[in-house]
C-alpha positions in Angstrom: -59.3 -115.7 65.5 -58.9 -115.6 69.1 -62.4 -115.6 71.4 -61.1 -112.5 73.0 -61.1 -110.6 69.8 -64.4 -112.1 68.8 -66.3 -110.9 71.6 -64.8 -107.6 71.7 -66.0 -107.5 68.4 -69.6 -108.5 69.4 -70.0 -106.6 72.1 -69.7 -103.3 70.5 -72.9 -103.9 69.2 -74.7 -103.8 72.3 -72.8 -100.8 73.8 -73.5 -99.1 70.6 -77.0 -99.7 71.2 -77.0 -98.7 75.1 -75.3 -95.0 73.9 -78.3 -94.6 71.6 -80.9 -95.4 73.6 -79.1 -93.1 76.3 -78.3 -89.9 73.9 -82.2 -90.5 72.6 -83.7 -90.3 76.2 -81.2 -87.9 77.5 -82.2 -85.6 74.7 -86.1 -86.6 74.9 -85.9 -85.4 79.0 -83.8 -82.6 78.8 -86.6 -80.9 76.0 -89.2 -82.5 78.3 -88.1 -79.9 80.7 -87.2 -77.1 78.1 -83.8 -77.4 79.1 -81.1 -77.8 76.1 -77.4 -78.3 76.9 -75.9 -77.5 73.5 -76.7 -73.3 73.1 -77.8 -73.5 69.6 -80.7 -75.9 70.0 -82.4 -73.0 71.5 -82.4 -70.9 68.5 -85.1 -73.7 67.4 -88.9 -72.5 67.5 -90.5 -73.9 70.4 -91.0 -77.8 69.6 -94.3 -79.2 69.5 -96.3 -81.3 72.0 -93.8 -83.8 72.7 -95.1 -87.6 72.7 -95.3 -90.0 75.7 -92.4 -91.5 77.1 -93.5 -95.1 76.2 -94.7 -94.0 72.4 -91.0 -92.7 72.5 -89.4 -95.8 73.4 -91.6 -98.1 71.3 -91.8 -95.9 68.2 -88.7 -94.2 68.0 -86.2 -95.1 70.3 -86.0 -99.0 69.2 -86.5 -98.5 65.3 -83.7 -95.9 66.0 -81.3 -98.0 67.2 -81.9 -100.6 65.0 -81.0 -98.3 61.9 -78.3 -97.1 63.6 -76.6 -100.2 63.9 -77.3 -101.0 60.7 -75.5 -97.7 59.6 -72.2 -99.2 61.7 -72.2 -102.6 60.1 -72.3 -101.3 56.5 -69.4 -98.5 57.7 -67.4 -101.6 59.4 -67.6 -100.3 62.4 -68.2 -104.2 63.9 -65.4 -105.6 61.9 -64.3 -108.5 64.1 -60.8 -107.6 63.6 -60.1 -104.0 63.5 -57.2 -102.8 61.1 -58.4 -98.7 61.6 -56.6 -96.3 63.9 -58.7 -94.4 66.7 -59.2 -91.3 64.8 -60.1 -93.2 61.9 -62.7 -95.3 64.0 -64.4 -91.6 65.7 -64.7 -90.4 61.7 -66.5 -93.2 61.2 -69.0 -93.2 63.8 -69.2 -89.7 63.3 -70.4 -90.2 59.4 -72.8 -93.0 60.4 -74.2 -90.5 62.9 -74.8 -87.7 59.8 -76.5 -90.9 57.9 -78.6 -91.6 60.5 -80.3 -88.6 61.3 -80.8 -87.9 57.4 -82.1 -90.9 57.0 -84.6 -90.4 60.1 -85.3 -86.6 58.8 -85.7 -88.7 55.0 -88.4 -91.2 56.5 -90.6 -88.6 58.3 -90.5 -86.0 55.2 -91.0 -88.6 52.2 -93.0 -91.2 54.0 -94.5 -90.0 56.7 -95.2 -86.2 55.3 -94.5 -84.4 58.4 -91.0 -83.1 60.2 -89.8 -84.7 63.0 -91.1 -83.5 66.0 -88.5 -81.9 67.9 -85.6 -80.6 65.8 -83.7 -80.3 69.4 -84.6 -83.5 70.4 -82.6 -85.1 67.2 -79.9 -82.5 67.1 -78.8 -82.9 70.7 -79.6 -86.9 69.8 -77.0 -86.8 67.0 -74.4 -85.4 69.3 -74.9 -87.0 72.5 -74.3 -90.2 69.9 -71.1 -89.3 68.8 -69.9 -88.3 72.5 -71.3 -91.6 74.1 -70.8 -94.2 71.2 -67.1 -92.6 71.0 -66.4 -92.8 74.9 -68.0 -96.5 75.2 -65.7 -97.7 72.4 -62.4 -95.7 74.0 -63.1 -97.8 77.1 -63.5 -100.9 75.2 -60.1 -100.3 73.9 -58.6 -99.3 76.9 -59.8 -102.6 78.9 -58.6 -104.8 75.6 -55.6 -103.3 75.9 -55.0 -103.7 79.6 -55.9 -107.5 78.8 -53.0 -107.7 76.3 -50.8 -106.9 78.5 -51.8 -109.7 80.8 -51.2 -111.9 78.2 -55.1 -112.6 77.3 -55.9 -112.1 73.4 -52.3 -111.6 72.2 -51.9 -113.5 68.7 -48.5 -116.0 68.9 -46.8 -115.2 65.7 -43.0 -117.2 64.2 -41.8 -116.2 61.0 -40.4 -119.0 58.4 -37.9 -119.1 55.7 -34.5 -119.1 54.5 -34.4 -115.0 55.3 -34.9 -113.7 58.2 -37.9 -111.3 58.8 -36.9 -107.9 57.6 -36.5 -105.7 60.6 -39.6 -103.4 60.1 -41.8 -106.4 60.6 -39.9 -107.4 63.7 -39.9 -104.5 65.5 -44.0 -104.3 64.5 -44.4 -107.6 66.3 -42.5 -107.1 69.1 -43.8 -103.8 69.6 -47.7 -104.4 69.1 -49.0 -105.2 72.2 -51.6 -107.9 69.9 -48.9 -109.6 68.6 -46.2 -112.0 70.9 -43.5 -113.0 68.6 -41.9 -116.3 69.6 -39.3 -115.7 66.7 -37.6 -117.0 63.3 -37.6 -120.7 62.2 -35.8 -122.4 59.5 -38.4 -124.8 57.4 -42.1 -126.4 58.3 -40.2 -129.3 59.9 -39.1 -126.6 62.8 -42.7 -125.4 62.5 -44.1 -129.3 63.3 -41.9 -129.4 66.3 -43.1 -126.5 67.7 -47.0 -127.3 67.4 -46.3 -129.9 69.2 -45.7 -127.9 72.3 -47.6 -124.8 71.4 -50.3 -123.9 69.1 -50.1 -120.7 67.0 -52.2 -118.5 65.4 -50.0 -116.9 62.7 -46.7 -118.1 60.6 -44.9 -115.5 58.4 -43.6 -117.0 55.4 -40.5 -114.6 54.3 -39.6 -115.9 51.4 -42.2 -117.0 49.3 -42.8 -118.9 46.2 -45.6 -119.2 44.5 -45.4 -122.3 42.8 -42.2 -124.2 44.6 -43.4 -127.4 46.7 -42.3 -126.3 50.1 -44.7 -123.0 49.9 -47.8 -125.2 49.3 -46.7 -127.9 51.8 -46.3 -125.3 54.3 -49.8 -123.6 52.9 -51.7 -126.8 53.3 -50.2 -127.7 56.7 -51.4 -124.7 58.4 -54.8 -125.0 56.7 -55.1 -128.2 58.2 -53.9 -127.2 60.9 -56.0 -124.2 61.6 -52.7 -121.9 62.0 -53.0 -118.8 59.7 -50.8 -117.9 56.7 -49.8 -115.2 55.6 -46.4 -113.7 53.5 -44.3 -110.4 53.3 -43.8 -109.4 49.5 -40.5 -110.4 48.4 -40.2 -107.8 46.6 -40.6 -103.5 47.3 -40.9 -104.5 50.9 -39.1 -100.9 51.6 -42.4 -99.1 50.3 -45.5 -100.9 51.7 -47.3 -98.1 51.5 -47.6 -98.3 47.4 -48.5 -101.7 47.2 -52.3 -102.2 46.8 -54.7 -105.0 47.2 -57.2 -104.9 44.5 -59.1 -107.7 42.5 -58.8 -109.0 39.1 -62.1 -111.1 38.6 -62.3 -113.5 41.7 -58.2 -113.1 42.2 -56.8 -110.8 44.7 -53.6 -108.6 43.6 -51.1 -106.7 44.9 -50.2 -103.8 42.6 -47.4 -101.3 42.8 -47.4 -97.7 41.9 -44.3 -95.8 41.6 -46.2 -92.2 43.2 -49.2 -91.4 45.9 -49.5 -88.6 43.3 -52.4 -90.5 41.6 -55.7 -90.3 40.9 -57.8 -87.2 42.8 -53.9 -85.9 43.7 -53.2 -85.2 40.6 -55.9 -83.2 39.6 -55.6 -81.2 43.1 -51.4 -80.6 42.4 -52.3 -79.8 38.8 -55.2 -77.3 39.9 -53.3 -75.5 42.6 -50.3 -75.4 40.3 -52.6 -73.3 37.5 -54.1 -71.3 40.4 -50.8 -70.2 41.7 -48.6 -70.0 39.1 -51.5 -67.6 37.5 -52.0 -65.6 40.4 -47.7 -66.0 40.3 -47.7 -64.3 36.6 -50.4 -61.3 37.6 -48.7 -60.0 40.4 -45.3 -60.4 40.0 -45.7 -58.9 36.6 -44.4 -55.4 37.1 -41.4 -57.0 38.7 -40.6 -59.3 36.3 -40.7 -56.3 33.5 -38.4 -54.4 35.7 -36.1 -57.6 35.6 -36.5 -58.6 32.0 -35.1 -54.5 31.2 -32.7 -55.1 33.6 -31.2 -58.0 31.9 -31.1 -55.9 28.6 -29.3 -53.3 29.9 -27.1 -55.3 31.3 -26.0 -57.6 28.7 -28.3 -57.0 26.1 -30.4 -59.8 24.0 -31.8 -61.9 24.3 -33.8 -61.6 28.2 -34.8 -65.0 28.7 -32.2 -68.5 28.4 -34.5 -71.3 27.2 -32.9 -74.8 28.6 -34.1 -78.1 27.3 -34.7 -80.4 30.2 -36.2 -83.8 30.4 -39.6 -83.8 31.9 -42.2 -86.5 33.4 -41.6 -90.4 32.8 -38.5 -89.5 31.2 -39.6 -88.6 27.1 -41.4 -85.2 27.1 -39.2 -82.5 26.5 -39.5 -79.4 28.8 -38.2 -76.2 27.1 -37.6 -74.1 30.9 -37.5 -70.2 31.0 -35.1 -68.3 33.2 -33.6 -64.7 33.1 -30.0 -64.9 31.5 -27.7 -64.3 34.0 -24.9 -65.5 32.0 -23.0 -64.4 28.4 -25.0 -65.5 25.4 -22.6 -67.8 24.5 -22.1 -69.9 27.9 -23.3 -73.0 26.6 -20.5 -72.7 24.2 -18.0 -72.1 26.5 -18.8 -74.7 28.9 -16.7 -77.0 27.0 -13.5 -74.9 28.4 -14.4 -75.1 31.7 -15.1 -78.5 32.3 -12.2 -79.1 34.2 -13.4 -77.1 37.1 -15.9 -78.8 37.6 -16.5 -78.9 41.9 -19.2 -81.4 41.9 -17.3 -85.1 41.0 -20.2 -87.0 42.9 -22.2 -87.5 39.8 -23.3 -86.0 36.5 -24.1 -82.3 37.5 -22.1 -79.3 36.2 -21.6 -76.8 39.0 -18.2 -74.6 39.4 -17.9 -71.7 42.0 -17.6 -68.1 40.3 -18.5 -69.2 37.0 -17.2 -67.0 34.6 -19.5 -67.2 32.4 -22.2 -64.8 35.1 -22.9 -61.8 34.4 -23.0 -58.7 36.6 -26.5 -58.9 37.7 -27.2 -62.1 36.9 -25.2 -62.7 40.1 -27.6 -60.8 41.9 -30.7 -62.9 40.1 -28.8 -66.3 41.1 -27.9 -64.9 44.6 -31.7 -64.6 45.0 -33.0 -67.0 42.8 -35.1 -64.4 40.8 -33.8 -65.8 37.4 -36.2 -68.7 37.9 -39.2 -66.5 38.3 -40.4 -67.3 34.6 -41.0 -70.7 35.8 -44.4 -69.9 37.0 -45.1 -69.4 32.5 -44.2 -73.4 32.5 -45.8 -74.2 35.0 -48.8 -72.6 34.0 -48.5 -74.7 30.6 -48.2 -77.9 32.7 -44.4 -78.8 31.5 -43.7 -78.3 35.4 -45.1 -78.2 38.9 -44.3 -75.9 41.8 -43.0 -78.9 43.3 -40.9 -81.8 42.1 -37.4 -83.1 41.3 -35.0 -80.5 39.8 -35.4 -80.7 36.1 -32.9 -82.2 34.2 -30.6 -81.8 31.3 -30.2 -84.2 28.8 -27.0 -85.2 28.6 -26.5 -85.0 32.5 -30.2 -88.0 32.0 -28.0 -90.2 30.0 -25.1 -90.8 32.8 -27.8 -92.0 35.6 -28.1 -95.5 36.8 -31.7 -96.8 36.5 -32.4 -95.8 40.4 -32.1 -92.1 39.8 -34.0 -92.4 36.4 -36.8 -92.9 39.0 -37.2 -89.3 39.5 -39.2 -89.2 36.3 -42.0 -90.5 37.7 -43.6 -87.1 38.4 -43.0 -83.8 36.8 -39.9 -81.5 37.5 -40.2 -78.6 39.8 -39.4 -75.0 40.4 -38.5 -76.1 44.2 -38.5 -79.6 45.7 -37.5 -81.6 49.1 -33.7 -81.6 47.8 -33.8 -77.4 47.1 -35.1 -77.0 50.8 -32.4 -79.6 52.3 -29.5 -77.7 51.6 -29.5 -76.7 47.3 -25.7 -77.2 46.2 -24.1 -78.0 49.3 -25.9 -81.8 48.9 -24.2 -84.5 47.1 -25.7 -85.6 44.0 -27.1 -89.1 45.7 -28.5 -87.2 48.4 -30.4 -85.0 46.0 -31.7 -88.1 44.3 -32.6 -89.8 47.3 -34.5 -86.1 48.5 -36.6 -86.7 45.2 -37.4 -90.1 45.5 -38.7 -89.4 48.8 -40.8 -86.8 47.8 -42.3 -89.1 45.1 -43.0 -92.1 47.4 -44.5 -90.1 50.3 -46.1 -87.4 48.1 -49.0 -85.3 49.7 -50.7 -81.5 49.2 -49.4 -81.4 52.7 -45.8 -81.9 52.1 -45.8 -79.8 48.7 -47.3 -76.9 50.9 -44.3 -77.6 53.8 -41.7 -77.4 50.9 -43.4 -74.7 49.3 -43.0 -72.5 53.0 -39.3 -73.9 53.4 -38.6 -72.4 50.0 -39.6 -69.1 50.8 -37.2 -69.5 54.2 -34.1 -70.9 52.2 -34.2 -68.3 49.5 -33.8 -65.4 52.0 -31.2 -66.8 54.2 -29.6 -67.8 50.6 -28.2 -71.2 52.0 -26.9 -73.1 49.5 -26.9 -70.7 46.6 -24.4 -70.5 44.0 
């Protein structure tokens, strides 16, 4: 670790404890002179007698800061080496403000039996914290960073291996104003060379092997040579952000998981999927009456085409509901029309003017209301508002083991491929839309998608 990051480490400690002594007097002085800067402070009832300065200071001000910074070093916020973004850092400080004034409120209610003696005095406190402890660190920051760009601090960082380092990581070294990147060398006896002239902090191994000779030669040189190691994964490099670091017993390991949809995000995506597609079924069920005798007029029994699709991890069957907007026997004649097939890109069946439509189940397709049943599978929990396009069977057995990837979450009644252009997308592009939307899953991006649809289906781009 380089001294520079060490005692920009340690000094936060001391500037932490300067902006709580400062929002703790600041607050003391202005109620002092029954003058509050924050408006609702003076809703308060009048505090009582307040206590002398000095009794302050002893009693309160210096246990206070104390427990504050206790607060910060349990939250990391005096992590040597900081690995949190700005934002992230402010949340922080702004939770182990909350703790700290609970915990003061705690100690005078349980232990002492009385309420603190000024609620002004510890509200104004609390946020007269956040502002100064926030603005101390932000200069911090800014002077470490005009440092770095002096040269001072900045960790000198070669990569090693038969492979070169995959451009991601190069253009995050070059680019990170902690990091100076000398470059690529070919084996530890390039590395030896080079220490010989320079010392480094860091060496990149790209192409590691666990138990091969050369890894733990190069592993024990830079222990002994106080040079850190460290290793890119050889493997799902293109998705860092699903590989995890946990622990098995003493061990650490990286673990892989195919979806961010996991844990708590499941549970939310399955709960706003019953709420809406409930709320979905209520409302739109006069509509979907007026539909379903629609479709019987038109072209008689029965209302609804049930297709069997492949659903999540690639075994459950999904039997999916839409309005019939073709003869009752399409499937049949399918076999005819094969030849017309317009998409030759991949396994999909899609012809222009299909025969097979009916009347108004043009209009349903034009509009995409013959999909509005979805909302009763959704509600069962065979689909999601949001996914991959569900699949048929026989289209599931012609895909290479990439696309069979898409199975990893459930199929849905819109997705990231319907909102990028429906039909007029190859095949590979709609798989690649899907995979997408599994690896970077969020509530966020299902409710963007979920606003696109609305947007696509009314300018009808893309529909057959």
């Amino acid at each position: 670790m380089k001294k520079s990051e060490a005692m920009f480490g340690l000094v936060r400690i001391p500037l932490d404890a300067l902006a709580v002594a400062a929002a703790l007097l600041l607050a003391f002085r202005l109620r002092q002179d029954n003058f509050d800067l924050l408006p609702f402070t003076r809703l308060l009832e009048p505090a009582r007698s307040l206590p002398d300065l000095g009794y302050f200071v002893k009693f309160f001000v210096l246990p206070d800061i104390l427990l504050f910074i206790v607060i910060a070093a349990v939250m990391g916020l005096y992590a040597l080496r900081s690995t949190i973004g700005a934002w992230a850092e402010i949340g922080r400080v702004i939770v182990t403000t909350l703790l700290w004034v609970v915990i003061i409120n705690a100690w005078f209610f349980f232990v002492l039996k009385e309420l603190f003696f000024s609620r002004a005095v510890l509200l104004q406190s609390m946020v007269f914290t956040v502002v100064f402890v926030s603005l101390l660190r932000a200069a911090l920051v800014l002077l470490q960073r005009a440092m770095l760009k002096e040269g001072v601090g900045k960790m000198l960082v070669v990569s090693l291996g038969a492979r070169q380092l995959v451009t991601h990581a190069k253009d995050m070294l070059t680019n990170d104003e902690h990091y100076h990147y000398l470059g690529h060398l070919p084996d530890l006896d390039a590395l030896k060379r080079v220490l010989h002239q320079q010392q480094m902090d860091l060496v990149i191994q790209t192409d590691p092997n666990a138990g091969s000779d050369e890894t733990l030669r190069l592993i024990e040189y830079c222990r002994s040579h106080h040079v850190g190691y460290g290793y890119l994964p050889p493997v799902l490099a293109d998705v860092p952000h699903l590989l995890q670091v946990e622990r098995l017993g003493l061990l650490p390991l990286v673990r892989f998981q195919p979806t961010p949809l996991d844990g708590w995000g499941r549970v939310f995506k399955r709960l706003f999927d019953l709420l809406v597609s409930a709320v979905g079924l209520v409302v739109l069920s006069p509509f979907l009456l007026l539909i379903a005798i629609s479709v019987l007029i038109d072209g008689g029994l029965p209302i609804f085409y049930i297709s069997t699709r492949v659903g999540e991890y690639g075994r459950r069957l999904v039997h999916l509901l839409k309005f019939r907007s073709m003869v009752c026997n399409a499937d049949a004649l399918k076999a005819q029309i094969l030849d017309k097939n317009h998409r030759t890109d991949g396994p999909l069946f899609k012809m222009h003017n299909d025969p097979r439509v009916t009347r108004f189940g043009r209009i349903l397709r034009r509009w995409t209301i013959d999909e509005l049943p979805q909302f009763w599978n959704v509600f069962k929990g065979d689909m999601s508002l949001v996914g991959p396009r569900p699949h048929l069977p026989q289209e599931v057995e012609r895909y290479t083991p990439e696309q069979r990837r898409v199975f990893a979450v459930k199929p849905g009644m819109t997705g990231l491929a319907q909102v990028s252009g429906r039909s007029n997308l190859t095949f590979n592009e709609e798989v690649q839309l899907d995979l997408r939307y599994i690896e970077e899953w969020s509530m966020l991006l299902d409710l963007w998608i979920l606003w696109r649809t609305i947007f696509t289906v009314l300018s009808r781009r893309g529909a057959d």
